[in-house]
C-alpha positions as CSV (number, residue, x, y, z in Angstrom):
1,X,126.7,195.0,31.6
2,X,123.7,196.3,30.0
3,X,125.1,196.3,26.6
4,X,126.3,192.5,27.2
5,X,123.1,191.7,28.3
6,X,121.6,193.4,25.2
7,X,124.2,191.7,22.8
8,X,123.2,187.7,24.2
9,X,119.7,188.7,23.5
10,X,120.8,190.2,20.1
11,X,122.6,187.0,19.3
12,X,120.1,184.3,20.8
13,X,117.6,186.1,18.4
14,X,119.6,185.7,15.7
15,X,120.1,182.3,16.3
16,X,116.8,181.3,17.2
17,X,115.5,180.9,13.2
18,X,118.3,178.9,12.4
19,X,117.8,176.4,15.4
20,X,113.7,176.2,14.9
21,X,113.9,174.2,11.5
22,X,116.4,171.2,13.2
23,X,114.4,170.8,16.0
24,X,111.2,170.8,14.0
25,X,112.6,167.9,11.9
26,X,113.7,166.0,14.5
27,X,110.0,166.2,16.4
28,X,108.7,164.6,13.2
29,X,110.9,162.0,12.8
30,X,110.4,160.8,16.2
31,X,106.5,161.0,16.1
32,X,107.0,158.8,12.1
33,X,109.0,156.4,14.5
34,X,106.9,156.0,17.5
35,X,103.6,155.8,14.4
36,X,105.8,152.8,12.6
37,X,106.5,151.3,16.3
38,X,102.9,151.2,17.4
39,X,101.7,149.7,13.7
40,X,104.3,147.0,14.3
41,X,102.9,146.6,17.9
42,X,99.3,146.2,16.0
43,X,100.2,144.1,13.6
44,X,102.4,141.7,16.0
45,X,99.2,142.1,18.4
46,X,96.9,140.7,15.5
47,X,99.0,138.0,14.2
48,X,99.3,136.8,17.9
49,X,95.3,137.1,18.0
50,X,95.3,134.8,14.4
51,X,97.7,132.5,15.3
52,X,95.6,132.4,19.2
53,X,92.5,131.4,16.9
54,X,94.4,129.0,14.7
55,X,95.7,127.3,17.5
56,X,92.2,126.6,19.1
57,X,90.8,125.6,15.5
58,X,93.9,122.9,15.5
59,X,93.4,121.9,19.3
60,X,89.7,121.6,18.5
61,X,90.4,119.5,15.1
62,X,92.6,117.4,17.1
63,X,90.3,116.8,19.6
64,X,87.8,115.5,17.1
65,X,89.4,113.6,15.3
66,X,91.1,111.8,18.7
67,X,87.4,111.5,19.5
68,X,86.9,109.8,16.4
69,X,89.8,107.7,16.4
70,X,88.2,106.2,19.7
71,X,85.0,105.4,18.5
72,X,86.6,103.8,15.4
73,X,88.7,101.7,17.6
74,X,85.5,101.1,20.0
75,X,83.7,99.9,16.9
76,X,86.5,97.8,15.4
77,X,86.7,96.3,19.1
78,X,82.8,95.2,19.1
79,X,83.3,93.9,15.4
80,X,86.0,91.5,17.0
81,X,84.3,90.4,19.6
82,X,81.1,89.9,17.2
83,X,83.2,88.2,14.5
84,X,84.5,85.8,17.4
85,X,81.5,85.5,19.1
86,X,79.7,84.4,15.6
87,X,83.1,82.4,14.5
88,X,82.5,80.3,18.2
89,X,78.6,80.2,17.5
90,X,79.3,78.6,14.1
91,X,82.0,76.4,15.4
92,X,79.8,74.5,18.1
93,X,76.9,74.5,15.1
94,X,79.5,72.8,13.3
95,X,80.1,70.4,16.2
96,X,76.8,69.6,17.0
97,X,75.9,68.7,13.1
98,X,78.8,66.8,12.9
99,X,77.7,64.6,15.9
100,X,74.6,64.4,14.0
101,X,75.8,63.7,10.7
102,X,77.5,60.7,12.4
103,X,74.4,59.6,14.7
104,X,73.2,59.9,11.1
105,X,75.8,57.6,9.5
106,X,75.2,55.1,12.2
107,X,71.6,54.5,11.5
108,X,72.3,54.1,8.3
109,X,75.0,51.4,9.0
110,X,72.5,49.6,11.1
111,X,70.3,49.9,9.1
112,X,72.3,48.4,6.0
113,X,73.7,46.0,8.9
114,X,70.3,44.5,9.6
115,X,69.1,44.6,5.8
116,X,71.9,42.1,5.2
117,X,71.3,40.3,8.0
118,X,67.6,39.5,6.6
119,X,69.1,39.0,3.6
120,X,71.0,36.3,4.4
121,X,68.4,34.7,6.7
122,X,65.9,34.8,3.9
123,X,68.0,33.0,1.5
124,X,68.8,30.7,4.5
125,X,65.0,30.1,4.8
126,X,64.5,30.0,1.0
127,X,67.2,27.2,0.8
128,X,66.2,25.1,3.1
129,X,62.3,25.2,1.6
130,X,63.8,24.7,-1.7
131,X,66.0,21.2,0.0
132,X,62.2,19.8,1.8
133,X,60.4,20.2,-1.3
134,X,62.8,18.5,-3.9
135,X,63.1,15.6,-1.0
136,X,61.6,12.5,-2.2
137,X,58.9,11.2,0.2
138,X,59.4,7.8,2.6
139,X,57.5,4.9,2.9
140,X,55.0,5.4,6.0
141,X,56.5,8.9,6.7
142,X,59.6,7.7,7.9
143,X,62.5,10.3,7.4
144,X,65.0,9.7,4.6
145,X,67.9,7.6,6.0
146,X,70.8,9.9,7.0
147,X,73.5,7.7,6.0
148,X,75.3,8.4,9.7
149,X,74.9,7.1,13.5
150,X,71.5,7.4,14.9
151,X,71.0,9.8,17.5
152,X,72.9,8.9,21.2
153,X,74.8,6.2,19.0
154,X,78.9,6.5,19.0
155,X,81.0,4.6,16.5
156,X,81.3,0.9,17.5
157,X,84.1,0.3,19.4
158,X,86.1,-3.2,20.1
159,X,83.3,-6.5,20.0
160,X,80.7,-4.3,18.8
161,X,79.7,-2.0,21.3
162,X,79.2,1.7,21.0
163,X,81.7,3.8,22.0
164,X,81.5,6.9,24.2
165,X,80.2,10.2,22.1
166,X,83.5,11.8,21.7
167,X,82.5,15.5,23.3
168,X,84.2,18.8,21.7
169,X,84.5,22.1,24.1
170,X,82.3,24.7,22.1
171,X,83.6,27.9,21.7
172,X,81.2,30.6,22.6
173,X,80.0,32.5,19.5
174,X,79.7,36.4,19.5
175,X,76.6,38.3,19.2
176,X,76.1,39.3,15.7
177,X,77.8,42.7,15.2
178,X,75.1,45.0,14.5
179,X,73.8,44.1,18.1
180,X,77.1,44.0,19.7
181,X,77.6,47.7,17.7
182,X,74.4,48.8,19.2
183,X,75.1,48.2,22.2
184,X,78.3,49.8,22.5
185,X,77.0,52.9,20.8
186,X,74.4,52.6,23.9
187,X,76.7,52.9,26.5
188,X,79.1,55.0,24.6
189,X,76.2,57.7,24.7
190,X,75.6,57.1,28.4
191,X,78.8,57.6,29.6
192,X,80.1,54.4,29.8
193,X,83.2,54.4,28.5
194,X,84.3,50.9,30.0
195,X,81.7,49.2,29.2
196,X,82.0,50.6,25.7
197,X,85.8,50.0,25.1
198,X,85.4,46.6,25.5
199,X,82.1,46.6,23.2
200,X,83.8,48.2,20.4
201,X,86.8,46.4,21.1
202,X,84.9,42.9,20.6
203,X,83.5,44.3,17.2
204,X,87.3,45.0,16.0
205,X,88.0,41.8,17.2
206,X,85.0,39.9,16.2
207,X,84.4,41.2,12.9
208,X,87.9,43.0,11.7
209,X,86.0,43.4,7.9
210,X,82.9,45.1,8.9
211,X,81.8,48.7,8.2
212,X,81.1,48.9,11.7
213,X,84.7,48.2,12.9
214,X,86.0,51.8,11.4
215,X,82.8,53.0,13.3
216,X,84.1,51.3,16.1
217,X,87.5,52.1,16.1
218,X,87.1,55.9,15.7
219,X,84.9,55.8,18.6
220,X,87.3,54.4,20.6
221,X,88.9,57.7,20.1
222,X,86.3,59.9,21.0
223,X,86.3,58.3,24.4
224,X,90.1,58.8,25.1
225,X,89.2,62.4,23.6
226,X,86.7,63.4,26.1
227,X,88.7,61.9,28.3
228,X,91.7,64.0,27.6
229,X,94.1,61.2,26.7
230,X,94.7,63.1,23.5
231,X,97.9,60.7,22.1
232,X,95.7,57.9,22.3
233,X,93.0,59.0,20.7
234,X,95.6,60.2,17.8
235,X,96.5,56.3,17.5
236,X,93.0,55.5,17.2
237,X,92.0,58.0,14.5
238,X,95.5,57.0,12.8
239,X,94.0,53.3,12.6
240,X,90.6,54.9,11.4
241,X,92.1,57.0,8.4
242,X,95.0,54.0,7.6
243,X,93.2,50.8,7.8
244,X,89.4,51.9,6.9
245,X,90.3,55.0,4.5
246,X,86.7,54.8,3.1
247,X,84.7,55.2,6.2
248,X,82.4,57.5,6.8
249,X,84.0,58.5,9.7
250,X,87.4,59.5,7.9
251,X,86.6,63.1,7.7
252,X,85.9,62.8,11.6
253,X,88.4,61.2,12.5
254,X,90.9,63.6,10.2
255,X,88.8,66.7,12.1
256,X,89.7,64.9,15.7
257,X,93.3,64.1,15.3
258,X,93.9,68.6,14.4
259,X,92.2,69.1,17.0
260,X,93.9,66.4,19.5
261,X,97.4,67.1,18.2
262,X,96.4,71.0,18.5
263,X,95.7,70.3,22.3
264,X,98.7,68.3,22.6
265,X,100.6,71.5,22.0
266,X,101.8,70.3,18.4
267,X,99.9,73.4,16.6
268,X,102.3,73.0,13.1
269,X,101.3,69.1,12.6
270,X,97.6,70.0,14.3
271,X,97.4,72.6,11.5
272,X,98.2,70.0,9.0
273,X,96.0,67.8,9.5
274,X,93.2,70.2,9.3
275,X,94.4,71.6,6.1
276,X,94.3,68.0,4.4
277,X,91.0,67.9,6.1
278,X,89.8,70.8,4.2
279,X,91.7,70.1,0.8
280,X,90.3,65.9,0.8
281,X,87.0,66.3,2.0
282,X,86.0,69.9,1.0
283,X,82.6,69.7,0.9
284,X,82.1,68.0,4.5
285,X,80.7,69.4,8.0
286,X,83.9,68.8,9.3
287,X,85.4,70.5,6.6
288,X,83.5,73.7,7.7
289,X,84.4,73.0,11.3
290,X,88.3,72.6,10.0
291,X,87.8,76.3,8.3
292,X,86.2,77.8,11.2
293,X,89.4,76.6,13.6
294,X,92.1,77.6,11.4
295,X,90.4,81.4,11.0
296,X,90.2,81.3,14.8
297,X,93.8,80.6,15.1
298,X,94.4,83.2,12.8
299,X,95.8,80.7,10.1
300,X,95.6,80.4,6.5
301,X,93.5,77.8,5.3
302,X,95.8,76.8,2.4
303,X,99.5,77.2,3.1
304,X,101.9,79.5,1.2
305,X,102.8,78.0,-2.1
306,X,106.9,78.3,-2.0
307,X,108.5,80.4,-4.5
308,X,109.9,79.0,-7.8
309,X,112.9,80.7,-7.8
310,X,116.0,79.8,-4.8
311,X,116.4,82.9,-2.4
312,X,119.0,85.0,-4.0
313,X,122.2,85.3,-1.6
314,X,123.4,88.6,-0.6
């Protein structure tokens, strides 16, 4: 038992230098391994740290510029509401110095009115001077005969006696138009529109060639315009720009009927009229006014010239 025991031992020592080198190896290896494994865990550990601080840099960029796509949009919002604002702001200046243009235009119609009034009743005058100075004088300052009946005396009737006067109706006369204009302009700018229909009307009727009836006529659509009775008023300004084309109230009345064919829901013939506004009387208040409507609409000023060339079929 001894020598068994003795013979193991003999062997395992043997045995022992051959095994030592393997196992040595081995050791290594594994300690190479775990040093690779925990460079790779480093290395994942710090590209997880970069990509950590990347992401914050994006999510911060982001941030910023979302921050300063909102203030762009605030300021673009404020330039809006500026432009319109201003847009509005010009568009009642235009209004108001288009109503003064025209109370304008009107004095200067009266005006011209009454100047050829005076006119005429100056050569009137002048005529009849010029008639009792080349008449010849009368023996004891009796008038020069008249050749006709004397006064209260008919034409002689049957045995010689004098007939009844033979009595016409007389037709009233008008006023003369400048006052009749006057005074419908009067109550045109107080409010009343009655009275002033049938004012204007009586200058149309009255005195069909005057200035004043083109003047009269397109006011006779500014009272159905305030008073929203927008299809009448277009009838008016239609008679305005038709039978007194070279009014000054044309480019009014052109500016009006846009605006009450606009309201009348027909924006396309509304849009028309504006644009031959614009394009006829360019240089005109209402002109302006015309531009600043159509840019508030969002429409071009001058439509789209169509293409030469016939759309191509597919």
């Amino acid at each position: 038992m001894r020598k068994q025991i003795i013979r193991f031992t003999a062997l395992a020592f043997l045995a022992l230098p051959v095994a030592m080198p393997h196992a040595f190896a081995v050791s290594k290896e594994m300690v190479q391994l775990q040093t690779q494994v925990q460079q790779l865990q480093d290395m994942v550990q710090h590209l997880q740290t970069s990509n950590d601080e990347r992401m914050g840099v994006i999510v911060n960029l982001v941030q910023q510029n979302t921050d300063n796509v909102n203030r762009m949009m605030a300021a673009v919002n404020a330039l809006q509401q500026t432009l319109k604002a201003e847009n509005e702001q010009r568009g009642s200046g235009a209004t108001q110095l288009s109503s003064q243009i025209q109370s304008l235009n009107d004095s200067v119609d009266e005006l011209k009115t009454r100047i050829g009034n005076l006119t005429t009743q100056v050569q009137s005058i002048q005529g009849q001077l010029q008639n009792v100075n080349g008449m010849p004088a009368q023996p004891g300052g009796a008038p020069p005969p008249t050749g006709g009946l004397q006064p209260n005396q008919g034409p002689a009737g049957p045995g010689g006696q004098a007939a009844a006067p033979q009595l016409t109706p007389a037709t009233p006369a008008a006023p003369p138009v400048d006052q009749l204009y006057q005074s419908a302009l009067r109550d045109y700018n107080s409010a009343k529109y009655n009275i002033a229909i049938s004012e204007f009307g009586d200058v149309i009727h009255y005195y069909p060639q005057d200035p004043l009836a083109g003047n009269a006529q397109f006011y006779l659509g500014e009272i159905n315009y305030r008073q929203g009775k927008y299809a009448a008023a277009v009838k008016n300004y239609d008679a305005v720009l038709e039978q007194y084309s070279g009014n000054p109230k044309a480019p009014a009345a052109e500016l009006r009927k846009g605006q009450s064919l606009i309201e009348m829901g027909q924006k396309d013939a509304g849009v028309r009229e504006l644009r031959t506004l614009v394009q006829r009387y360019p240089q005109t208040p209402e002109a302006q006014e015309g531009r600043s409507k159509l840019n508030g609409m969002g429409v071009r000023i001058y439509a789209a010239k169509p293409s030469a060339y016939p759309p191509t079929s597919p």
